[in-house]
C-alpha positions in Angstrom: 0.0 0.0 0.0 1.3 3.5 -0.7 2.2 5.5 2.0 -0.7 8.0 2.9 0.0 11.3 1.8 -1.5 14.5 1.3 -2.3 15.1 -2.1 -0.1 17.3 -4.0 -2.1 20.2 -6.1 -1.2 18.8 -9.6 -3.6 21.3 -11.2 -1.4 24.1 -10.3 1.8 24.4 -12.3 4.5 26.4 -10.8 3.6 29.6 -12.3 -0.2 29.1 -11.9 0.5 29.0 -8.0 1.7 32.7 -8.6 -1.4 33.1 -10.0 -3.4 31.7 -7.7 -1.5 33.9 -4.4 -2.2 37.0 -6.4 -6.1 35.8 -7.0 -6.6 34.4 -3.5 -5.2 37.9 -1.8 -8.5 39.9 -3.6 -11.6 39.5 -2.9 -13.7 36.4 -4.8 -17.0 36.0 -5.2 -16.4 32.6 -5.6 -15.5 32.2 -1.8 -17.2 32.2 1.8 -15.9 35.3 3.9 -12.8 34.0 5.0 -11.9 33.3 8.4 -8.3 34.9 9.8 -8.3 32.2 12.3 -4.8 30.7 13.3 -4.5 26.9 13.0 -2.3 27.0 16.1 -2.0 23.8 18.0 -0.3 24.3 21.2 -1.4 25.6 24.2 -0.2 28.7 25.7 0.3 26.3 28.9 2.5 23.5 27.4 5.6 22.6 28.5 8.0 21.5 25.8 11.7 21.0 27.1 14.0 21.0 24.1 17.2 18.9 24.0 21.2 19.3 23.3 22.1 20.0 20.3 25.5 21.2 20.7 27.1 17.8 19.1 24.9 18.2 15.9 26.7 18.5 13.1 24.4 19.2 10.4 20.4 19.3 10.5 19.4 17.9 7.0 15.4 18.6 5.5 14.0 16.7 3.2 10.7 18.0 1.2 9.8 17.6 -1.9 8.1 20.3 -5.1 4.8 19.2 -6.2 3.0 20.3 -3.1 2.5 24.3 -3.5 1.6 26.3 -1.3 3.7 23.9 1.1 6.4 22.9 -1.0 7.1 23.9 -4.0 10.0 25.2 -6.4 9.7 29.4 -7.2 9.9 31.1 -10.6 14.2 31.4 -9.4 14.3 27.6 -9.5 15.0 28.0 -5.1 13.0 26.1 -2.7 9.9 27.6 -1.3 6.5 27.0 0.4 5.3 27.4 3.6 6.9 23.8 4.7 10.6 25.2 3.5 10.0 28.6 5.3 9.2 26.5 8.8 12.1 24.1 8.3 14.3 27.3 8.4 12.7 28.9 11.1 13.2 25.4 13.1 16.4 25.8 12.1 17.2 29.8 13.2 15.1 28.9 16.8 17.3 25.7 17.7 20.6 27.9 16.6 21.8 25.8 14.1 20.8 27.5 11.0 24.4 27.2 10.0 24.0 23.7 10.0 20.9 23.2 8.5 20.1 22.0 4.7 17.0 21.8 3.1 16.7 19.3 0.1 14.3 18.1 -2.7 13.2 14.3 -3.9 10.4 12.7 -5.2 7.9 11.9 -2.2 8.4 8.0 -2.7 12.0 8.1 -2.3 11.5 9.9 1.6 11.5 6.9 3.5 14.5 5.2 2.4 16.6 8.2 2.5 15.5 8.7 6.4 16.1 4.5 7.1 19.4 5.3 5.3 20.4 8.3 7.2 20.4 10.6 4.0 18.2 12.8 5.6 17.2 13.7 9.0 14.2 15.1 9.0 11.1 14.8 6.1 8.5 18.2 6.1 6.9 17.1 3.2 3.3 16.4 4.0 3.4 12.8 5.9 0.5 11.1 7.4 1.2 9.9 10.6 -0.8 6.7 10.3 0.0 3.9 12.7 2.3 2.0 10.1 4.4 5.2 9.8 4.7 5.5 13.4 6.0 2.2 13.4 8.9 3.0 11.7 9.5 6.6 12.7 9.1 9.3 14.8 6.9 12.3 14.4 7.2 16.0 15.6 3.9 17.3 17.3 1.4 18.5 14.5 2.1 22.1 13.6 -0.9 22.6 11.3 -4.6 20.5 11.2 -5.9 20.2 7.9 -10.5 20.2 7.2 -12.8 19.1 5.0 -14.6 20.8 3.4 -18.2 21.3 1.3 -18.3 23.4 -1.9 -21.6 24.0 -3.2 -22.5 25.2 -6.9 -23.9 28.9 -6.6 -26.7 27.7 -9.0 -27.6 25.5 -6.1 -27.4 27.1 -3.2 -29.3 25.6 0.0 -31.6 27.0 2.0 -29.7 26.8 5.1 -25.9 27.8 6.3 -25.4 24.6 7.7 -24.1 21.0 6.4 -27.8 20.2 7.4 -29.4 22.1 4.4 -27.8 19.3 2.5 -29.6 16.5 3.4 -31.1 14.8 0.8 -29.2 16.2 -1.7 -26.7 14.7 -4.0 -22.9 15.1 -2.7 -19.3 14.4 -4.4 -17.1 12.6 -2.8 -13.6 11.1 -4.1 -14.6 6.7 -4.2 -12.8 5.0 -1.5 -11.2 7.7 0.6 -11.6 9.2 4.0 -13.5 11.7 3.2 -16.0 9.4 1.8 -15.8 7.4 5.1 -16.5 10.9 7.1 -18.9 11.9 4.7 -21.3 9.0 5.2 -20.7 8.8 9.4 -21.1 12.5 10.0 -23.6 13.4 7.2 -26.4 10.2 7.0 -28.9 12.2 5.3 -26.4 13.1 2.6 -26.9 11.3 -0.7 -22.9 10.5 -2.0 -21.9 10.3 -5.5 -18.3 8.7 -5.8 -16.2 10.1 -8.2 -12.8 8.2 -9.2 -10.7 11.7 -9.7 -10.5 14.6 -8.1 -11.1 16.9 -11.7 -14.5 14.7 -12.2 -14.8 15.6 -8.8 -14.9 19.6 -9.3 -15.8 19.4 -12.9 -19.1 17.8 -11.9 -19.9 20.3 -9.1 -18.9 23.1 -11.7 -21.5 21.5 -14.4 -24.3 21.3 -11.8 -24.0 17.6 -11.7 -24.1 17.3 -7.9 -24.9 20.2 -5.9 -22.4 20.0 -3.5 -19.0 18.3 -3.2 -17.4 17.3 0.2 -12.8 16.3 0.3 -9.9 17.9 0.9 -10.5 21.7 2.4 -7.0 23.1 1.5 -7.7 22.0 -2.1 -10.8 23.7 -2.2 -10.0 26.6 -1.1 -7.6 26.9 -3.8 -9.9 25.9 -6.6 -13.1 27.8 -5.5 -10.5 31.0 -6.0 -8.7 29.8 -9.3 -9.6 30.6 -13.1 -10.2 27.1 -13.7 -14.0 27.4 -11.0 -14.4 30.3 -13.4 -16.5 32.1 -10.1 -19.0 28.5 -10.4 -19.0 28.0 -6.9 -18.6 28.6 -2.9 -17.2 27.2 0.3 -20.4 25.8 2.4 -20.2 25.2 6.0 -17.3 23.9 7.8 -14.8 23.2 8.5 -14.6 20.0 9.7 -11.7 18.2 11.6 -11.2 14.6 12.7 -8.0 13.0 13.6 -10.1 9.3 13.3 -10.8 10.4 9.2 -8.2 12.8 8.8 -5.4 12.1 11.1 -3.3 14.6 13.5 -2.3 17.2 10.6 1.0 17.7 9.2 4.3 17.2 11.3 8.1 16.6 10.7 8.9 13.0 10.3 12.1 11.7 11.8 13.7 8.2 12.4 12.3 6.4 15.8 15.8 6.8 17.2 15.9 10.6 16.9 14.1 11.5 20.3 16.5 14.1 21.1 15.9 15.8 17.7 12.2 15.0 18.2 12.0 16.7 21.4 14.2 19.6 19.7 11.8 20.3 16.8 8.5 20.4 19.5 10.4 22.8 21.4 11.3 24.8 18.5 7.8 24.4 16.7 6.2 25.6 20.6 8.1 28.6 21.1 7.4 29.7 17.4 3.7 29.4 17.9 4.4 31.9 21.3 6.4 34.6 19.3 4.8 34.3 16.5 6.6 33.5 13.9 4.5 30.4 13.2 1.7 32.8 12.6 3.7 35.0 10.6 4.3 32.7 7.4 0.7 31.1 8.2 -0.6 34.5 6.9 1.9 34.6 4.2 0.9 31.4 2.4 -3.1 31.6 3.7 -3.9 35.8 3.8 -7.2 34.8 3.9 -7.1 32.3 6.2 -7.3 28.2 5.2 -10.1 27.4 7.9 
């Protein structure tokens, strides 16, 4: 089985994701008022002790370029994405930004390179299922990703709530999580499967099914992009569950790592409290991803 992943955007080239952070930063017709919300997840009271670094002699990322806004390669041909912009600030907060390299490969190729000791570190959209956390270790989540509905403005239902569309026909990608949360937190819902996620959107955009229910981040981008040509909205939501969903994205390190484990939570803590975190949040999302 491949390893679970977040899926990468493939509908946005590199220069379209230009595009698209110019589009998303005006207003849209084509999307609910956006929330300014920050997906922090750490507690003002946690206590996260960090860990010695001083005998580290280099701190080696791994991410990969088919994932923008996260990861992706910019029109100068340097790394860049929200994910790169953390991994440095990980970096600068545990002092060893001297030290610290951030790589690309293909997503498959992740794994071995951390069992190998190629790599230290993978920021490259993991999920931590249990078979990953098997084999290795995981930072705490820095970032929780929704579903989300999108509903075709022709179609718009009565209510503001998920329970205006009961009854109603709903797509939904064929044998994925989100059809599993779908059908256990929506009953009244009708699903439609769909096999890929452009029969996916193109149906919602030809009126097919009203309403379409999977990955939020996605969505958000599409409902604001040339290619929704202003069809349709954001409905309700969001909508979070670690059973469906999982934890959100975290750094993924060998089992072994603890001290480096320990490290990044410290680091990834005290960049939620000064803000930093929040900081490129708003550069990648200015409009908010919840």
């Amino acid at each position: 089985m491949a390893t679970p992943r977040l899926a990468p955007l493939k509908f946005w080239g590199k220069c379209t994701f230009l595009v698209f952070f110019l589009v998303l930063s005006l207003p849209n017709m084509a999307r609910t008022e956006p929330t300014h919300t920050v997906p922090l997840l750490f507690d003002a009271r946690d206590r996260l002790p960090g860990a010695d670094l001083s005998a580290l002699t280099r701190l080696r990322f791994v991410t990969t370029v088919d994932f923008p806004p996260f990861n992706f390669m910019d029109q100068t041909g340097r790394l860049a994405g929200f994910q790169v912009d953390l991994a440095r600030l990980i970096c600068a907060e545990l002092k060893v930004a001297d030290k610290c390299q951030i790589q690309a490969m293909p997503f498959g190729e992740i794994e071995a390179a951390l069992d190998s000791g190629q790599v230290d570190a993978a920021i490259a959209g993991h999920a931590a299922t249990a078979a990953l956390r098997a084999r290795f270790g995981f930072s705490r989540p820095f970032l929780a990703l929704p579903a989300r509905f999108a509903v075709n403005r022709k179609a718009m239902p009565a209510g503001e709530t998920a329970a205006a569309l009961a009854g109603r026909k709903v797509g939904v990608l064929a044998a994925t999580t989100h059809e599993e949360m779908l059908k256990a937190y929506f009953p009244g819902i009708v699903p439609v499967t769909f096999e890929t996620r452009a029969a996916l959107l193109e149906a919602l955009k030809a009126g097919s099914v009203e309403a379409v229910f999977t990955d939020g981040v996605q969505l958000i981008f599409w409902t604001a992009s040339p290619a929704a040509d202003l069809c349709c909205s954001l409905f309700d939501g969001p909508y979070f569950s670690e059973t469906y969903l999982g934890e959100g994205l975290s750094v993924m390190l060998r089992k072994q790592d603890k001290d480096l484990t320990a490290a990044i939570d410290h680091a990834l803590l005290m960049l939620s409290r000064n803000g930093r975190l929040q900081e490129i949040y708003l550069r990648y999302f200015p409009n908010g991803l919840y």
